[in-house]
C-alpha positions in Angstrom: 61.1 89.3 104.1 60.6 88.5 107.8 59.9 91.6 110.3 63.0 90.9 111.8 64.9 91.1 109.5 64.3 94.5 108.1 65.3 96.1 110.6 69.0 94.7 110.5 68.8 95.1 106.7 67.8 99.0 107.5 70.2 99.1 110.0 73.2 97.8 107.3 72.2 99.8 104.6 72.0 103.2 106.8 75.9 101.9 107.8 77.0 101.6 104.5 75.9 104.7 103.2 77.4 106.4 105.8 80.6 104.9 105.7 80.5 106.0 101.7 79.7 109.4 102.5 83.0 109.6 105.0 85.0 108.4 101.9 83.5 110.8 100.0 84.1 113.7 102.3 87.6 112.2 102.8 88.7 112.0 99.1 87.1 115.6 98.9 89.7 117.0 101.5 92.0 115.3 99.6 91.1 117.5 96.3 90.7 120.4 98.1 94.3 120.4 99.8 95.9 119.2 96.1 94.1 120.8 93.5 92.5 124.0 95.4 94.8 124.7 98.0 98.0 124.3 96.7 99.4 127.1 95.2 99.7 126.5 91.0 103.1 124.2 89.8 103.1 123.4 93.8 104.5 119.4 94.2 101.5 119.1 96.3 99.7 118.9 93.4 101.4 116.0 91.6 99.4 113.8 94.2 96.3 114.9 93.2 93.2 112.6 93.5 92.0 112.9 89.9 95.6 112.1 88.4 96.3 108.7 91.0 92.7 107.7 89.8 93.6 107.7 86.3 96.7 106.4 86.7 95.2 103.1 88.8 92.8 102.6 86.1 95.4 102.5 83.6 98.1 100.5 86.2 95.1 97.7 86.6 94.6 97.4 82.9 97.9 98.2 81.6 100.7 97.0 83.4 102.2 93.9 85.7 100.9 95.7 88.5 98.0 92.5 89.0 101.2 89.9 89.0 103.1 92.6 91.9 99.5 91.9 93.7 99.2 88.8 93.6 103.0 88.0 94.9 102.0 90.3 97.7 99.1 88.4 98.6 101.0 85.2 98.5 103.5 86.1 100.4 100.5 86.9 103.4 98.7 84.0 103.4 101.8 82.3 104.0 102.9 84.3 106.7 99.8 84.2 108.3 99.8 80.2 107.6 102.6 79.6 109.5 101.3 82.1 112.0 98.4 80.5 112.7 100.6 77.1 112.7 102.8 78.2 115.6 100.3 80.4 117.4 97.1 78.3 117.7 99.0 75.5 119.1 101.3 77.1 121.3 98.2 79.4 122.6 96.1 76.2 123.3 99.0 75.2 125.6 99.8 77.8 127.4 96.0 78.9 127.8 95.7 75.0 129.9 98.2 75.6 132.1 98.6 78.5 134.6 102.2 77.5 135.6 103.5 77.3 131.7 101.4 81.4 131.3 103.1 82.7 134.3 106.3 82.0 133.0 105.7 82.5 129.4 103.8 85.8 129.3 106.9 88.2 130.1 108.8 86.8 127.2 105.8 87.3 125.4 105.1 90.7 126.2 108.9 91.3 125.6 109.2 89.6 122.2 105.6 91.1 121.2 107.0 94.8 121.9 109.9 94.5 119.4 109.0 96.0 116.1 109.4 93.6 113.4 110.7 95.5 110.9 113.9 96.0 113.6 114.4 92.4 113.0 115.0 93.7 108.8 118.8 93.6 108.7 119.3 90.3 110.9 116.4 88.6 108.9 118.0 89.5 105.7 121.6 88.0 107.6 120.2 84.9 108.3 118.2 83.8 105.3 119.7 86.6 102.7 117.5 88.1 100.0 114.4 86.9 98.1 111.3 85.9 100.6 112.6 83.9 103.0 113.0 86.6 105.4 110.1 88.5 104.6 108.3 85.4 105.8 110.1 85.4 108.8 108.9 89.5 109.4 105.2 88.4 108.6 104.8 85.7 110.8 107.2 87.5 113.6 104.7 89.9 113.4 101.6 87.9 113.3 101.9 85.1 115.5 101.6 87.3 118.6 97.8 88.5 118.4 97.1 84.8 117.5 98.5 83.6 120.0 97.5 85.2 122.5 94.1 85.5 121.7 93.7 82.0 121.5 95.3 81.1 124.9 93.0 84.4 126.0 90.3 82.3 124.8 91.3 78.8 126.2 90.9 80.1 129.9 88.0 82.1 129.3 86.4 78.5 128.1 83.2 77.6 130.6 84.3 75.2 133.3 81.0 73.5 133.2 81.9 72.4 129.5 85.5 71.1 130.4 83.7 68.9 133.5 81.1 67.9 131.1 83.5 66.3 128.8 85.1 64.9 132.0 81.7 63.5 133.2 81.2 61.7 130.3 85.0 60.3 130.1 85.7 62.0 127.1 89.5 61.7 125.6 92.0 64.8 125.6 91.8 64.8 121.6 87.6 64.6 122.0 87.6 67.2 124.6 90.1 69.3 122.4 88.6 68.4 119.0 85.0 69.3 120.6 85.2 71.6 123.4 88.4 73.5 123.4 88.7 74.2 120.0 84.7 75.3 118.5 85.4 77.2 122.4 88.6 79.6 121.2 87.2 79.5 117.6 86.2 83.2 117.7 89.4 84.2 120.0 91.3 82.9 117.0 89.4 85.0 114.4 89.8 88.1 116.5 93.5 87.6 116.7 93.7 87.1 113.1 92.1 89.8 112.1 93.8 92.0 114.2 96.8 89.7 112.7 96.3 90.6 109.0 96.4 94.7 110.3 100.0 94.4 111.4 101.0 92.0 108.7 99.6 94.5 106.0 101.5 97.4 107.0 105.1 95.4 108.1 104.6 93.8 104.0 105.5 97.2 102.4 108.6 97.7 103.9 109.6 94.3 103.7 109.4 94.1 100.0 111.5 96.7 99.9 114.6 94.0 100.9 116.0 93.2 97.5 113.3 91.5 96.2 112.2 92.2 92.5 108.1 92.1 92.9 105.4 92.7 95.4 103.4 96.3 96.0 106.5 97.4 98.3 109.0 97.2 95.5 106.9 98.8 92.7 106.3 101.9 94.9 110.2 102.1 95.2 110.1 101.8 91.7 107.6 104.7 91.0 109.5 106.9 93.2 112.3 105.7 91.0 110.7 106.6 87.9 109.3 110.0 89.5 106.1 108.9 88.9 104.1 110.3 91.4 100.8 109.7 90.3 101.7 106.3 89.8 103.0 106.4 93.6 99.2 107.5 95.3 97.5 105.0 92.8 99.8 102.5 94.7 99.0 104.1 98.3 95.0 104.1 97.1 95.5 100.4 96.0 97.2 99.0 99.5 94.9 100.8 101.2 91.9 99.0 99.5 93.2 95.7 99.7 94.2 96.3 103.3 89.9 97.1 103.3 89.0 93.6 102.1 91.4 92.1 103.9 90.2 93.3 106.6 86.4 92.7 105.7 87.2 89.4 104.4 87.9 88.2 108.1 85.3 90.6 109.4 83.1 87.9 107.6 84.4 85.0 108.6 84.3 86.0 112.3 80.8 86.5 111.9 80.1 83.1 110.0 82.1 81.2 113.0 79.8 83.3 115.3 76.4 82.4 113.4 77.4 78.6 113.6 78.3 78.7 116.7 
């Protein structure tokens, strides 16, 4: 192993301990306030850590729950597809031109500020029920932080490349292809990871619109049932995909950045 690299490995290893011990300490607290705190036959202690443990275990191995994931997950990377469809585009445009940003950004800003999920009841009016218009929340909610991020990114660009490709009488699909795009690469990671945060907590109440699968209708369905345990498996489980989501684009932003 080179010297140089130890120290990063050090460094990594020292990060990740710590960040086990917080969860640690943090599932403790959790124990302590269910289980030790809470007065005997409390309700407190019906979301206890040691019962939603069990119960996930026995969910993952025992139940539909992996097919209620997987819709879930489907029905993201679709919304972030056509997220990333209408965001990276637009953002490349309106990042060129200073005349199209001044009169784009307020509407925005404005449209940016709505919460999605206040767009539920004319979603489900326009495209009914099923998941039409809970693709229409998840890339509402998405396309913003890609989109502006990437047009962020466009005028942050170096001058000196954009005359460079001039210089050497380059094509706007070379200069794009070449310059503008490995450019805002980054800018459009950031914004999708920042992306797959919002669209991870709008999916839960969005599966709660009549649909018949996805994490967000099999917690209704445990608090149906009364199943409480069941219920803070599910809350561990979304919050642990929501993790690798999350450190699944942490990854990729720092594979674009290593290339770069």
């Amino acid at each position: 192993m080179k010297a140089a690299a130890r120290p990063r490995w050090r460094a990594a290893a020292s990060s990740g301990l710590l960040g086990a011990a917080g969860l640690i300490v943090l599932i403790m607290l959790w124990w302590i306030g269910t289980d030790l705190v809470a007065a005997p036959g409390s309700f407190l202690r019906h979301f206890s850590p040691t019962s939603a443990f069990a119960s996930l275990a026995q969910l993952v191995t025992q139940s539909d729950l992996p097919v209620h994931v997987l819709v879930s997950l489907r029905r993201i990377l679709i919304g972030l597809g056509f997220a990333l469809l209408i965001g990276v585009p637009v953002g490349l445009v309106v990042g060129r031109s200073g005349v199209l940003n001044a009169a784009t950004s307020p509407a925005f800003q404005f449209l940016r500020m709505i919460s999605p999920l206040s767009w539920m009841p004319i979603a489900v009016m326009v495209f009914g029920v099923g998941d039409r218009p809970i693709y229409f929340l998840l890339t509402f909610s998405a396309v913003w932080p890609i989109l502006l991020s990437t047009a962020d990114g466009v005028r942050r660009l170096e001058p000196s490349w954009l005359r460079l490709a001039a210089s050497l009488s380059a094509t706007r699909w070379e200069t794009l292809r070449h310059v503008i795009i490995p450019g805002v690469l980054g800018h459009v990671l950031i914004g999708l990871r920042l992306a797959i945060g919002i669209v991870w907590i709008v999916l839960v109440p969005c599966e709660m619109l009549g649909v018949s699968a996805g994490l967000g209708y099999f917690i209704l369905d445990t608090r149906d049932r009364l199943a409480y345990s069941e219920l803070m498996a599910m809350v561990l489980l979304i919050g642990l995909l929501g993790f690798l989501l999350d450190a699944g684009a942490r990854a990729l932003y720092r594979l674009a950045a290593r290339s770069s």
